[in-house]
N, C-alpha and C positions, 0 to 999 in steps of 0.2 A: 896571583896567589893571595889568600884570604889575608887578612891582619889577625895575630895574633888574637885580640880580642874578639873575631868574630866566634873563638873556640870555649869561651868562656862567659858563662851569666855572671859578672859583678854586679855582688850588691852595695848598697852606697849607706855608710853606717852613720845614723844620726843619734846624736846625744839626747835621750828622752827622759832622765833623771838621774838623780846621784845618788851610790850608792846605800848613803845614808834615809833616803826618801821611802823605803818600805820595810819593813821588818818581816822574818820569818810566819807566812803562811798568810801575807796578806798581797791583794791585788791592789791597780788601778788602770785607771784608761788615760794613752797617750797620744801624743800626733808625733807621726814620723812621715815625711815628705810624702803628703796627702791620706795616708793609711791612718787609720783609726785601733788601734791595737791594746788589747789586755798585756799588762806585763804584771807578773808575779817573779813574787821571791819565796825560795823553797828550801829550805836547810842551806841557805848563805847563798846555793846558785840565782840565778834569773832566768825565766822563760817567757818567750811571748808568743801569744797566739791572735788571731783575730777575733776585733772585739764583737762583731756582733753576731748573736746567736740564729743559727739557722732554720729554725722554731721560726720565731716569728721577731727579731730582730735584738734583743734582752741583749744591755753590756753585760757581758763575759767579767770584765777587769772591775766590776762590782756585785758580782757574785761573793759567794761562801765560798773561800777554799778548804779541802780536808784533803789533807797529802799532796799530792799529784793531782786531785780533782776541782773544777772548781763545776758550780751549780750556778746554772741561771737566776736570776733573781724574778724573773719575771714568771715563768713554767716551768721550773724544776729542770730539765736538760741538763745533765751535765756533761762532760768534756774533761778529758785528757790534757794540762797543761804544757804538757813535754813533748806532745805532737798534733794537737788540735784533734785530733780521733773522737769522733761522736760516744759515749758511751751510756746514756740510756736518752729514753723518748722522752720528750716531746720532737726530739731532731731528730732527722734521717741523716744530714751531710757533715761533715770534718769540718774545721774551720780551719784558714791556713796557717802555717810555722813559719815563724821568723826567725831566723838566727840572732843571737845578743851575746853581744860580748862585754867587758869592763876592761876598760883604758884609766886608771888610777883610781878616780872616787867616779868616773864617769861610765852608766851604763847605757851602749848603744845597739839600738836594734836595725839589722839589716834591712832593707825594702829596694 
């Protein structure tokens, strides 16, 4: 019979800053056990998405945010922070969603 765990994807939640470290509508780029990720902060929540753009490789997590969106800095592409969804060209592909949560002043993103 299978183990328990074989029925579930756990992610393993690493602490990549605190909560005080970005203010409303701004990004940055973090390390989370080996993943390279944009995390933003957006009207108080946190999103993270992967950081590099699928254009031609542009950090995400130093882009221009406006709302929900953030812009490549490199070719313009922007993307959906709340689900990595491609939403205009220079990109064809999504970037991946990381789940984040905050445990006190600490916010961590799943990988």
């Amino acid at each position: 019979m299978p183990l328990e765990s074989e029925y579930h994807d756990m992610s393993d939640f690493v602490t990549v800053a605190g909560t005080d470290d970005l203010t409303d509508g701004e990004g940055t780029v973090v390390e989370a056990n080996g993943h390279t990720v944009a995390l933003f902060r957006v009207d108080g929540d946190f999103q993270a998405i992967g950081n590099e753009c699928t254009h031609m490789g542009g950090p995400l997590g130093e882009g221009e945010v406006d709302g929900e969106t953030v812009t490549c800095p490199w070719h313009g592409a922007q993307f959906d922070i709340t689900s990595g969804a491609v939403l205009e060209d220079p990109a064809d592909d999504s970037v991946p969603e990381y789940e984040v949560r905050v445990d006190g002043d600490e916010v961590q993103v799943g990988v």
